[in-house]
C-alpha positions in Angstrom: 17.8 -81.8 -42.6 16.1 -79.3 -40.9 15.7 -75.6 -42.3 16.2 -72.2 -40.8 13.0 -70.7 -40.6 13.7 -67.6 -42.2 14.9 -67.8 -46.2 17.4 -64.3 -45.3 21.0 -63.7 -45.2 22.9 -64.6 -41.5 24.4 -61.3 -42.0 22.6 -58.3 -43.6 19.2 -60.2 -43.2 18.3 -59.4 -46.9 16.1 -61.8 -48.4 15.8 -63.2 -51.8 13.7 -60.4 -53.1 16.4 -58.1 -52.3 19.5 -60.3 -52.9 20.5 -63.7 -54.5 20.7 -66.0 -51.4 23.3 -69.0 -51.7 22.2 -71.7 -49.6 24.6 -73.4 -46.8 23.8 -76.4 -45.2 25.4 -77.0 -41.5 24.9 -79.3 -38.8 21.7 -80.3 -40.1 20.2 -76.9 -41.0 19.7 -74.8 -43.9 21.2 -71.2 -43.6 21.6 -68.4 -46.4 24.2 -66.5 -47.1 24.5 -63.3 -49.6 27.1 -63.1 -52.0 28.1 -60.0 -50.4 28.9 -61.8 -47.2 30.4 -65.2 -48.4 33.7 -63.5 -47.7 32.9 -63.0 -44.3 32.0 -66.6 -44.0 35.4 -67.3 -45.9 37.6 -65.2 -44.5 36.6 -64.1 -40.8 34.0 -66.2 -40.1 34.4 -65.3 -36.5 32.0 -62.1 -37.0 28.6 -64.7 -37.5 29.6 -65.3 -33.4 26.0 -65.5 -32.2 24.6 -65.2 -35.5 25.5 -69.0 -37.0 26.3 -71.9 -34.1 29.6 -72.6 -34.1 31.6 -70.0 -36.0 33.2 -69.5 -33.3 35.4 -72.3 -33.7 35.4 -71.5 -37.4 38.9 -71.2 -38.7 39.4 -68.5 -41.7 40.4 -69.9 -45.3 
């Protein structure tokens, strides 16, 4: 599995000094997500567009 280069989260870009990160692993790579923005990736995951490949096609929980 490869890793995302950057240890921040998709969305506010925070890192782990500033934030606890919570790791997500997709399509073979290691992302971070703040628990801030795990709604986001729960419940409109459309808005990480560009940001995380393939939430486009995402469907909200």
């Amino acid at each position: 599995m490869e890793d995302h280069k950057e240890k921040v989260c998709l969305f506010c870009k925070r890192d782990e000094n500033q934030v606890p990160l919570v790791q997500v692993d997709y399509k073979g790579h290691n992302y971070y997500i703040c628990p801030q923005h795990i709604p986001v990736l729960i419940h409109d995951p459309g808005q990480l567009e560009g940001i995380l490949p393939g939430a486009e096609n995402m469907q909200a929980g």
